[in-house]
N, C-alpha and C positions, 0 to 999 in steps of 0.2 A: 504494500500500500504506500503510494505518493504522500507525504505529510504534510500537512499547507500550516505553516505557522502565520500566526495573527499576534503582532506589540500593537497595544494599546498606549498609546501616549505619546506625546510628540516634544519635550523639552529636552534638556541636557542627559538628562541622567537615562532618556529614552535611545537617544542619541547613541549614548555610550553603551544601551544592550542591542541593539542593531547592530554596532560596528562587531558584540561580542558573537554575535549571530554568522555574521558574513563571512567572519572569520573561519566558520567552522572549517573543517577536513570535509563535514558532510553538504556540504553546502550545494552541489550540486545536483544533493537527492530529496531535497525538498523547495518549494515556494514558501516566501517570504513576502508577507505584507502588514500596509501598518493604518492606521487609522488615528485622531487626532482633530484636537478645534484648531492647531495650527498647522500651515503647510508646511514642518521642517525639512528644511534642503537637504540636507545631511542624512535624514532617514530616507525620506525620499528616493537619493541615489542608489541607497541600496537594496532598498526593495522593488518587489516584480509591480506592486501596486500600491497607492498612499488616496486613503477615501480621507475629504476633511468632514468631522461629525463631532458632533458633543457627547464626549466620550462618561461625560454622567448618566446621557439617556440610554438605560440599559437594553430598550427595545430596538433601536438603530445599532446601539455594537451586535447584538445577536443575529440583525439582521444581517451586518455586514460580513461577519461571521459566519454564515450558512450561506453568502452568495456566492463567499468566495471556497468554499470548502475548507473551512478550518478543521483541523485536527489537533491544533496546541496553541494555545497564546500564553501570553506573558504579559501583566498590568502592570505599568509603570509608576503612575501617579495616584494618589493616595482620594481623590473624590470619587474615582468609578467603584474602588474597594467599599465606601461607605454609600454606595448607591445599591451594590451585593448587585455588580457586574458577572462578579464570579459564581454566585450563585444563578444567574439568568444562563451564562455562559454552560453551568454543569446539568439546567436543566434541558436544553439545547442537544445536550449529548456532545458537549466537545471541551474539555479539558483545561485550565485557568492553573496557572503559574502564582497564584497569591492565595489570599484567605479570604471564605466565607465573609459575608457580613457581620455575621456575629462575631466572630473572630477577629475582624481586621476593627471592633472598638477599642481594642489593643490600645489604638492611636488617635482614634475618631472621635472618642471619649475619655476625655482624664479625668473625671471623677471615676470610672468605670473603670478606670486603668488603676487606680490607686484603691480603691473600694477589691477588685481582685487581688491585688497583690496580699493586701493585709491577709485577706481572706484564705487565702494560700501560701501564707509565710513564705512569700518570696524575697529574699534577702534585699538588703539596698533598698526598701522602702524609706522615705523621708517621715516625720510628721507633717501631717496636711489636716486640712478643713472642708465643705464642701459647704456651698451657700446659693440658695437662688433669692433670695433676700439681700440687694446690694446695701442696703443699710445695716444690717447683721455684719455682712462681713465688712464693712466700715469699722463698726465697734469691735470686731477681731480685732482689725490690724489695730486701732489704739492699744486695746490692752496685751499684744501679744512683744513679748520681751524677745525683740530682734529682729530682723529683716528677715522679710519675704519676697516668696516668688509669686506672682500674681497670675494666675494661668485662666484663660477661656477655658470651660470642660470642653468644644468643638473644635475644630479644624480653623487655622487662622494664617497658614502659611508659612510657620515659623514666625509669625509677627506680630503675635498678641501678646506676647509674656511682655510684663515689665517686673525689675527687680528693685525691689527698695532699698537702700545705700546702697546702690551701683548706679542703674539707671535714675531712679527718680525717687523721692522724698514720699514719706507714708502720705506726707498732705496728698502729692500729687496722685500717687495711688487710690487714693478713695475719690481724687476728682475725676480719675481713668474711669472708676467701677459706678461712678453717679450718671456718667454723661454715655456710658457703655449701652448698648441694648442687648449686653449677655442676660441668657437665662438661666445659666449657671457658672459658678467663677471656684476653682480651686485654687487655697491658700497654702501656700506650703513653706516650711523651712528654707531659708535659703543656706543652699551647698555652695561654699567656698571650697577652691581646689582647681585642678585642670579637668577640662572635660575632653573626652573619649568614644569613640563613636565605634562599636565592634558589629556587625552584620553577619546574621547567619543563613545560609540556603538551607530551607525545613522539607523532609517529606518522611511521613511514615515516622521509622526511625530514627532517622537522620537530625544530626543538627551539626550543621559543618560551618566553621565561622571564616571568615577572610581578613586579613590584615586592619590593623585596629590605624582609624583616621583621626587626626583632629582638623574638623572646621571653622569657621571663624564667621561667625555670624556679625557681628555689628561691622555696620558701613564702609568705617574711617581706619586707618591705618593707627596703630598706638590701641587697637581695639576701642576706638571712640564711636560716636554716634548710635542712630538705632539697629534693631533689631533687622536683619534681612533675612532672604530665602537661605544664604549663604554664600558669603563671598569667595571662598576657594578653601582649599585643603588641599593635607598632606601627610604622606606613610613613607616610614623608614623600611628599608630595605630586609627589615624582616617582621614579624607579626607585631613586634612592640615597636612605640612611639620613645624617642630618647628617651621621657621621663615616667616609663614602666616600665616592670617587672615582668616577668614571665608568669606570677602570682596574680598579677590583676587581670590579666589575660583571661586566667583560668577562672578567677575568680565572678569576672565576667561571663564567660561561657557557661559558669554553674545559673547564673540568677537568667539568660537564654535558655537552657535545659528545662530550667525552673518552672520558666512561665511557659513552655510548648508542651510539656508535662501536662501542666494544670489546663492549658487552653484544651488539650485531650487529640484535636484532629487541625493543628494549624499546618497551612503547607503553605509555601511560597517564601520572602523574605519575614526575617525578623529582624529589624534594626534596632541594637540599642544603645541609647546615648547615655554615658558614665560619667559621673565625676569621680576624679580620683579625690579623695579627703585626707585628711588627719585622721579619720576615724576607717578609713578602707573604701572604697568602690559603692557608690549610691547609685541611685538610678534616677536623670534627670525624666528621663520620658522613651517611649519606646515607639516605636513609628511598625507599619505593617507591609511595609516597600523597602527598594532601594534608596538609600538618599542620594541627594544632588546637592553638592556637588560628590557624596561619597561614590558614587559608583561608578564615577572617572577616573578618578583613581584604585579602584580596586580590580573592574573589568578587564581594563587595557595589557593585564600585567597575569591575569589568569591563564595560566597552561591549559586546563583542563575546559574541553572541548562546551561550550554553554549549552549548546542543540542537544547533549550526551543529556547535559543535566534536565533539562525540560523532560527530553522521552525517559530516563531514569525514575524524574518523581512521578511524572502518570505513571508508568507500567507498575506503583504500589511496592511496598514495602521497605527496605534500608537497600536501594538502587543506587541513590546517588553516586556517583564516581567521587574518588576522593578529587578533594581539591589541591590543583598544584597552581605555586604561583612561581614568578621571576622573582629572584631575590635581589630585588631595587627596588630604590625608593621613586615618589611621583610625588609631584607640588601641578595642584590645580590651583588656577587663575581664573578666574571672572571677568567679562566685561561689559558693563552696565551701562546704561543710558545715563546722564550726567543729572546729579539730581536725585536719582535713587537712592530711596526705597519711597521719602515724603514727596518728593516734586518732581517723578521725574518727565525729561525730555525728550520723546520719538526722533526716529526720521533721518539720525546722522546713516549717511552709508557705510558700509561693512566692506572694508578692502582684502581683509584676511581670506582665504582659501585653506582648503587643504593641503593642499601642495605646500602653496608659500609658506605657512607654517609644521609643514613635515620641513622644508629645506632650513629652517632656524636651529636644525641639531646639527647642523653639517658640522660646524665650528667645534662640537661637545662631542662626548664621546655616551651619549645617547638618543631618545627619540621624540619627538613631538606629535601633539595629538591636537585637533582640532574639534571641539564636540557645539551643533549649533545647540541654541534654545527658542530664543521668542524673538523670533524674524518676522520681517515684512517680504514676500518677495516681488520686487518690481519691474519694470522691462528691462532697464538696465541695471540691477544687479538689486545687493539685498540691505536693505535698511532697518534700523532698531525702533524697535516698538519700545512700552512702558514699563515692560519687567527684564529681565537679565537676560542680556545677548546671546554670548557664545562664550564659551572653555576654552582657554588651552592648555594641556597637563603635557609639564616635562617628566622625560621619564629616563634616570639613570642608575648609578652606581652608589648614590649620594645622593642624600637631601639636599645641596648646595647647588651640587652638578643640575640636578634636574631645575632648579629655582633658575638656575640662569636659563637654561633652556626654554623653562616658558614666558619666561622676563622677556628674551630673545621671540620667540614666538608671541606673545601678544603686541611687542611694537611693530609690526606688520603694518596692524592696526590703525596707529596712530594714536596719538590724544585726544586730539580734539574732537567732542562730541561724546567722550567715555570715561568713566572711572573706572582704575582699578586699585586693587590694595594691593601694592608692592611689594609690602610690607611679608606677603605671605611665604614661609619658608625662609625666609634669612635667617642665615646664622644668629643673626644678632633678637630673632625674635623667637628661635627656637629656643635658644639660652636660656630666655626669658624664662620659659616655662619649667625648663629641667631645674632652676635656681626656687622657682616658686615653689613647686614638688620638695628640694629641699629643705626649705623653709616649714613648710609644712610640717614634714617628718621626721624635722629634728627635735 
């Protein structure tokens, strides 16, 4: 039987399971297509077919799904999981690379997510609060002795948390949660520490995790400004980040075990984001996809064949192939509309290619990756819309080596009409964090 894969999703991180796809050995024994609210260039070229759809309406992906002959997909972005795309998809009779609905509240719901956790003594739980009364939880945050994290229980892009003595002042915290139209808001401890980002591929089984990333979410370079989808990241050339252990790793992959234990039948991605503490390994939030930017960095550098892995976890039980990676490191870079995440600007055009930024390694003694996300594409060529452009991840021997690499590959670019944090992977800001872990743990 002919296999016809269906990716659902069309940004970076979708980008970067296309390219994992194309890549296969098996590539030539099955179709490949993809579907998406935006037309990315990038998945595009590599599949036989690209429908643009609203990938929440789960009647149009099934649709698109059974016209094209699907027999495997793979959900990228985390709205069609909490639409139970997958679940429309499995009663369809055709096979879904993520979690159930009910399952993927993992990350759809953080009351839900913390309410399980306790419930199942899943380690790294924080203390938290849960409140659909914004005035209640006003009165929390006065009388609770310390800084919190302020979290929507729903889906917010990465963009709804704010943290009190970091980001903003309790005042302004109860002024977030007055003028909010949340209908539920959880309150929780705020975790001091480095945060950590480990992803596991689930089936059956199986819980196989991939090299541990850190992101950098806030805007500005010096980690200033707000909250974004995430400006870039980066993995050291073996499973730990400089400032961990081979114990937080595990430690990590125990509270993963943990929670796919207790979830009972989750399959697809488990992401979860750690803070390393003073006190050990917390769990800031757990997501039920790949992240973006994490799985440009982890994808590109995966040995083991991804096509294996999709027909692996359908065909049931502990299939999976083991996972092999490249032992080097990758620094992903961001390129954002200028203005982003509060004001930003469309419309600058996009000079970068693939090419021109595979030839940025020529000088380094590794490779460059081009991943798009939220393009325009116009007659003559492709221009930035209102959310984050395009990737590019160097990829070497070294955290350093790869930084210039994609330093080199995002000036292609240009400046003008984009922000990037530069700042990502330098020496001087990796330090930072191996110094902070010190501090901590002394």
């Amino acid at each position: 039987m002919t296999e016809t894969v269906l990716l659902v999703g069309g940004g970076g991180r979708e980008h970067a399971i296309a390219h994992a796809l194309d890549r296969s050995e098996e590539r030539d024994e099955f179709e490949f297509y993809a579907c998406a609210g935006n037309r990315n260039p990038g998945i595009a070229a590599l599949t036989d077919g690209f429908e643009t759809l609203d990938t929440s309406d789960t009647d149009a992906v099934v649709d698109y799904a059974e016209s094209i002959g699907a027999t495997l997909s793979v959900i990228g972005p985390e709205k069609p999981l909490a639409e139970g795309v997958v679940d429309a998809l499995e009663e369809a009779g055709i096979y879904a690379f993520g979690p159930r609905q009910a399952d993927a509240r993992i990350e759809t719901d953080k009351s839900f997510q913390r309410e399980f956790m306790e419930a199942n003594d899943i380690p790294g739980c924080p203390d938290y609060a849960i409140f659909t009364d914004m005035e209640l939880a006003c009165d929390y945050i006065d009388e609770y002795d310390g800084d919190l994290a302020v979290k929507p229980a729903g889906l917010t892009g990465g963009k709804g948390v704010r943290v009190t003595g970091d980001q903003i002042t309790k005042a302004e915290a109860k002024e977030y949660l007055r003028e909010s139209d949340y209908e539920k808001v959880v309150l929780e401890e705020r975790l001091v520490g480095e945060e950590f980002t480990v992803q596991a591929l689930v089936a059956g089984d199986d819980v196989l995790i991939t090299p541990a990333v850190q992101d950098h979410k806030r805007a500005y370079e010096g980690d200033e400004g707000p909250n974004t989808g995430g400006m870039g990241s980066y993995t050291e050339a073996d499973f730990q980040l400089p400032f961990m252990t081979e114990l937080h790793s595990f430690e990590a992959l125990q509270v993963l075990e943990a929670t796919v234990e207790a979830l009972d039948d989750y399959r697809g991605v488990l992401y979860g984001q750690f803070m390393l503490t003073e006190d050990g390994v917390k769990v800031v939030e757990f997501n039920a996809r790949f992240g973006d930017p994490e799985a440009m960095n982890v994808l590109p550098i995966l040995n083991t064949d991804f096509y294996e892995v999709l027909v692996g976890a359908r065909d049931g039980g502990s299939r999976i192939p083991e996972l092999d990676f490249q032992s080097r490191a990758t620094v992903c870079k961001y390129a954002v509309p200028e203005g982003y995440p509060t004001d930003p600007r469309d419309g600058t055009r996009i000079e970068v290619d693939a090419e021109s930024a595979a030839a940025a390694a020529a000088d380094h003694d590794g490779d460059a990756f081009l991943f798009y996300a939220s393009v325009d594409e116009g007659d003559d060529g492709l221009y930035t819309t209102t959310s984050r452009s395009f990737a590019v991840v160097g990829v070497a021997d070294t955290i350093g080596e790869a930084e210039a690499i994609a330093e080199d590959a995002i000036a292609v670019a240009g400046e003008e009409g984009f922000h990037v944090r530069h700042d990502i992977g330098t020496e001087e800001l990796v330090q930072s964090r191996i110094d902070h872990v010190e501090q901590l743990t002394d």
